[in-house]
N, C-alpha and C positions, 0 to 999 in steps of 0.2 A: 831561296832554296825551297821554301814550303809550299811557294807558285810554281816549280819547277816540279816538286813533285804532287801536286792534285794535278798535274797536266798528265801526269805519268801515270796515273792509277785510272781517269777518265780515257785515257787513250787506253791502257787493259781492258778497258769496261766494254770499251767501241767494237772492237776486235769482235768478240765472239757476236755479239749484237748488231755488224754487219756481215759476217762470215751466215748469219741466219738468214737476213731479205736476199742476199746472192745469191741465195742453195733455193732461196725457194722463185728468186729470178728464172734462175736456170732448170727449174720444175719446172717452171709455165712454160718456155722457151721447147723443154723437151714434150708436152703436153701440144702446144702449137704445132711442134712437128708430127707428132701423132695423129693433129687432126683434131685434137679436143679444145675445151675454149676451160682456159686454165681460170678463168675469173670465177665462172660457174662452177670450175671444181673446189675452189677454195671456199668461197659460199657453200656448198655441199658440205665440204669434209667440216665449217664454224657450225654449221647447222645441224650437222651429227652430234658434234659434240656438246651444245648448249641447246640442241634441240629440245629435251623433256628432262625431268628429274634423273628418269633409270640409267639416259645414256651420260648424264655428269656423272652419276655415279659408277657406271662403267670405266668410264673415261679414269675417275680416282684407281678404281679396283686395276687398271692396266698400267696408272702410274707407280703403283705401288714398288713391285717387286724392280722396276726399274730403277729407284731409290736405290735401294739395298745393293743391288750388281755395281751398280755406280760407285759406292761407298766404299764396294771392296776393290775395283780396277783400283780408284780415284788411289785409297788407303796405302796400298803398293807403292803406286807412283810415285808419292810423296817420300818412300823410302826408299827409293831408288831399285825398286822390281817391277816385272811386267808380270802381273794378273792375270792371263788367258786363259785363264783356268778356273774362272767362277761357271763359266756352264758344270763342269762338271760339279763345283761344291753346292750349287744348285741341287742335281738330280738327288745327292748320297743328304741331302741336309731334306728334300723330300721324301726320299725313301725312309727315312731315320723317324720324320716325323709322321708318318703312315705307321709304317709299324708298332711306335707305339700307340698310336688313335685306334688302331684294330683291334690289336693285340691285348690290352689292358684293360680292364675297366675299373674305373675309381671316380669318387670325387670330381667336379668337374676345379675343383679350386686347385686341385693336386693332377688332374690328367691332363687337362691343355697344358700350364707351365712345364709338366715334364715334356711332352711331345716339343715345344716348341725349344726348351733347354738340349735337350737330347739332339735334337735336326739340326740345330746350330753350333753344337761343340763335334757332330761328324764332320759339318762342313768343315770348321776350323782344324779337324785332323787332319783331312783330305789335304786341304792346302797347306798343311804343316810338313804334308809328302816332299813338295816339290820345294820347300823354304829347309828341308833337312837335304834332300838331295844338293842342294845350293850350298849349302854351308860347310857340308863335310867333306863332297867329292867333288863342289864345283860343277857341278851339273847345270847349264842355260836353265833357266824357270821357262822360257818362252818355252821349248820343248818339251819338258816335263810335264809341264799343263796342259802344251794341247794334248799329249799323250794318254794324261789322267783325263782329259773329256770323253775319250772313247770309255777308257776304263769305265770309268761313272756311269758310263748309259747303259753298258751291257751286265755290268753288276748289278745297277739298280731293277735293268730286266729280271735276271735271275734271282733276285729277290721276291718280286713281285709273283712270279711265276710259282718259285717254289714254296712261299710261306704265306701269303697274301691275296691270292687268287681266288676271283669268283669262279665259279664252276659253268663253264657256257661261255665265259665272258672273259675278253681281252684287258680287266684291268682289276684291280682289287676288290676287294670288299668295302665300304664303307666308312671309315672310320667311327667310331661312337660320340653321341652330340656330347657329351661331354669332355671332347677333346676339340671340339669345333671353336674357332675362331670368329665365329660370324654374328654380326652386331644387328639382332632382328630388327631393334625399334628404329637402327638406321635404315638399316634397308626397307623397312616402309614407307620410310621418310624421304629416301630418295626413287620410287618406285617401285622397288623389288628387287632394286639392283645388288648385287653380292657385294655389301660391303663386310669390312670388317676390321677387325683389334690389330692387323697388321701394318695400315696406314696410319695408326697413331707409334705403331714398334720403330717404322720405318723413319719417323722423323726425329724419335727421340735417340735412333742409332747416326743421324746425320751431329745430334749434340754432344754425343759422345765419341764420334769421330772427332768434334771439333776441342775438345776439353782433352781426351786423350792426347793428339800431336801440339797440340798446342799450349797446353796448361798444366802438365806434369811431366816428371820427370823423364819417366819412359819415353813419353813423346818427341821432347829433346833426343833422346839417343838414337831411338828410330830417326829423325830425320837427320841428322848426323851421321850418321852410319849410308844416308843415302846421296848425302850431298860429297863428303870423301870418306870413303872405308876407313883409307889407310889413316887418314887424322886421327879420326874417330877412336883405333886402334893405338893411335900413338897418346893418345889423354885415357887410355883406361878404359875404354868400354867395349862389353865383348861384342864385335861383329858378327862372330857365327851364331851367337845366341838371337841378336837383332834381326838376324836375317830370319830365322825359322819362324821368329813372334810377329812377325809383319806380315807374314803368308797365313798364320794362325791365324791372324784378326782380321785377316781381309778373306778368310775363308768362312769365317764365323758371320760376317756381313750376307756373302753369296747364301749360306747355306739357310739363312732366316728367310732369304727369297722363297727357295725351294719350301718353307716349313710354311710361310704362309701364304703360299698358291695352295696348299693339300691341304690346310687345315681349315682355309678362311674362304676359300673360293670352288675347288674340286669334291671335296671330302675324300677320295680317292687316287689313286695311281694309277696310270694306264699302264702297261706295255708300250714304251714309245719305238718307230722306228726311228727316229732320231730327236737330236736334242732340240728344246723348246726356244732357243736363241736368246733368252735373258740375258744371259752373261754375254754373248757377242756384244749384242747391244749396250749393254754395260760397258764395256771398251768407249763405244764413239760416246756417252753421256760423261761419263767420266771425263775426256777430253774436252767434250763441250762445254762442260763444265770447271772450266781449269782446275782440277782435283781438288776442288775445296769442298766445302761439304751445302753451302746454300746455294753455287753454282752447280753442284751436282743433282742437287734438288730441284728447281729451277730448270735444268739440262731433260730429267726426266717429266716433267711438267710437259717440254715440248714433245719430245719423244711421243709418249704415250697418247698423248692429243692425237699427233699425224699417224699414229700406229692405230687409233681407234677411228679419226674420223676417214681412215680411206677408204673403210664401206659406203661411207660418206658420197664422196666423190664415187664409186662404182653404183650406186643407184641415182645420186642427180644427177651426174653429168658422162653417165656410163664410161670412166676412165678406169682401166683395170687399178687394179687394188697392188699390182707391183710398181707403178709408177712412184706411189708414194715414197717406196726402197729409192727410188732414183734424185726422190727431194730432199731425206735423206742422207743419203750418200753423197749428196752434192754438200747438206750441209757440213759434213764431217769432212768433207775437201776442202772447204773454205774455211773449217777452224784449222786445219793440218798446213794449211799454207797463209803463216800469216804474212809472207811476205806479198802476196797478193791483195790482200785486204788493206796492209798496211799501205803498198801503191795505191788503192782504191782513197785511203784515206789522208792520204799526204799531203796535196792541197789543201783541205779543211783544217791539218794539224798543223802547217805551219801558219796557215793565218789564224787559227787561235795561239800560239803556242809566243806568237809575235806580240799577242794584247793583252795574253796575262803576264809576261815575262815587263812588259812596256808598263 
C-alpha cells in the first residue's frame, strides 16, 4: 500500500509538470506558425529574466503580488468557493493603502504597518461582500465577484479622483516614504530594481495559509464546510459563518497584493481604465498550483517569469508580447485537462506503476 501510494503522489506531482513542457510545446508550435523560431524566443524571454541583477529583480517584484492573488483563488478553493473576485480586492486593498500613505503622516514604524493593515482588512471586507451575499441569500460567489470587480475599479477611481488627486495629473499624489515598502539596500543589490518588504509578506502569507487550513482548528472547519456543507452542518459547525470567513481571508490575501504594488513598487494610484489582471491571473496560478500554498508559489515563480521575460522574446526574437498569453493559456489548458496529460502519461505510468508494485 505505501508503494501504491508514493506512485500516487509522484503521478500528482507529473500532471501539472507536464501540463507545463505541453503549453509551452504548443507555444512553439503556435510561434512556428507565426513565422517565428520559438527556440530563439525562449532563449530571449531565459535571458530577460537572468539577463542582469535589475531584471531578476524585476522578475521577483512581478512574482510578488502573483503569490498573494494565488493564495486567495487557491484559499477559496480549498473551501469549496470560487474567488473571482481578488481583482477587485486587489484594487479597494490598493486604494485603502494609498490613502492612508498620502493622507497621514507618522512614524514610519507606525505608518507603513497601518497602510499595509488597513489595505488588507478592506480587501478582506470586500470579499466578506460576496462570502455574506453566499451565506444569507445564497447568492453564486462567481457572480457577485465578478460584479464586485467593476465595482472595485470605478470606486477605487472615485476615490482617487476625489480625495487623492494630483492636480494636472491622471493618478495620485505620492504616498509619504514613510509608508513606503521599499527595501533600498536591496534594490541596489539587485540593480535598482524595485524591490521590497512585500516579497518577504507574500511568502510568510503562503505559511500561514498553510498552518491556518491545515494546523488549526478553523482550518478543519473551513475545509469541511467545503468538502460537504451538509455534514459539516450535521457535526455542529456553522456553515454560514464558514462561508463568509473563507472569502474574508481570501480577500485579505488579494487585497496585500493591491497594498503592496502601491506601497512597495508604485508609490501612487493611477486612474485606471481597467483593471490590472492580478487577480485573473491569480485564478490560472492557483490551479496551476493545485491550491496549496508551495504549489501556488512555485505556480507564480512560472507565471511571473513568462509575464516579464515576453519583452524578452519581443526584442530578440521580435515575437509580439501577446504570444506569451497564448503559452499561457495553453498552460492553464493542459492543467484544466488532466485527462489529457494523464493520456500523455499512461504509458510511463503503468510501466512504473508495474515495477514498484512488483
Amino acid at each position: 500500500m505505501d508503494k501504491v501510494n508514493k506512485i500516487f503522489v509522484k503521478d500528482s506531482a507529473l500532471v501539472p509538470l507536464v501540463a507545463i513542457v505541453l503549453g509551452l510545446l504548443l507555444g512553439a508550435v503556435v510561434m512556428l506558425l507565426g513565422g517565428y523560431n520559438p527556440i530563439t524566443a525562449y532563449i530571449s524571454l531565459v535571458s530577460k529574466v537572468f539577463g542582469s541583477p535589475y531584471n531578476m529583480g524585476e522578475t521577483i517584484r512581478e512574482i510578488t503580488p502573483l503569490i498573494f492573488t494565488g493564495l486567495s483563488v487557491a484559499f477559496a478553493f480549498r473551501t469549496g468557493l470560487f474567488n473571482i473576485g481578488a481583482e477587485g480586492q486587489f484594487m479597494i486593498g490598493a486604494t485603502g493603502a494609498a490613502f492612508i500613505g498620502i493622507k497621514l503622516d507618522l512614524p514610519w514604524f507606525i505608518h507603513a504597518p497601518l497602510a499595509v493593515i488597513v489595505g488588507a482588512v478592506l480587501g478582506g471586507l470586500w470579499g466578506g461582500i460576496a462570502g455574506y451575499l453566499k451565506a444569507k441569500r445564497g447568492v453564486n460567489e462567481v457572480i457577485t465577484t465578478i460584479m464586485l470587480n467593476w465595482i472595485a475599479l470605478f470606486l477605487s477611481n472615485y476615490m482617487v479622483n476625489t480625495f487623492l488627486l494630483q492636480p494636472g495629473q491622471q493618478r495620485s499624489y505620492m504616498i509619504h516614504d514613510s509608508a513606503s515598502l521599499s527595501v533600498g539596500w536591496l534594490s541596489e543589490l539587485f540593480g535598482n530594481a524595485r524591490m521590497h518588504w512585500g516579497t518577504l509578506i507574500a511568502l510568510l502569507g503562503a505559511v500561514v495559509f498553510y498552518i491556518v487550513l491545515w494546523k488549526m482548528k478553523q482550518g478543519y472547519e473551513l475545509r469541511s464546510v467545503g468538502y460537504n456543507p451538509n455534514a459539516a452542518q450535521y457535526a455542529g459547525m456553522n456553515v454560514k459563518r464558514n462561508i463568509v470567513k473563507a472569502m474574508v481571508i481570501g480577500g485579505v490575501f488579494a487585497g496585500l497584493a493591491g497594498v503592496v504594488e502601491t506601497l512597495g513598487v508604485f508609490h501612487y494610484q493611477v486612474i485606471a481604465a481597467a483593471s490590472p489582471g492580478y487577480g485573473f491571473d491569480g485564478v490560472a496560478v492557483a490551479l496551476l498550483g493545485g491550491n496549496h500554498p508551495v504549489g501556488v508559489v512555485l505556480a507564480a515563480v512560472l507565471f511571473g517569469m513568462l509575464t516579464y521575460g515576453s519583452a524578452g522574446m519581443s526584442f530578440g526574437a521580435d515575437v509580439p508580447p501577446e504570444i506569451i498569453r497564448v503559452v499561457i493559456a495553453s498552460v492553464i489548458f493542459f492543467v484544466a485537462s488532466h485527462g489529457i496529460v494523464r493520456w500523455v502519461l499512461k504509458p510511463f505510468l503503468a510501466r512504473r506503476k508495474k515495477e514498484e508494485v512488483a
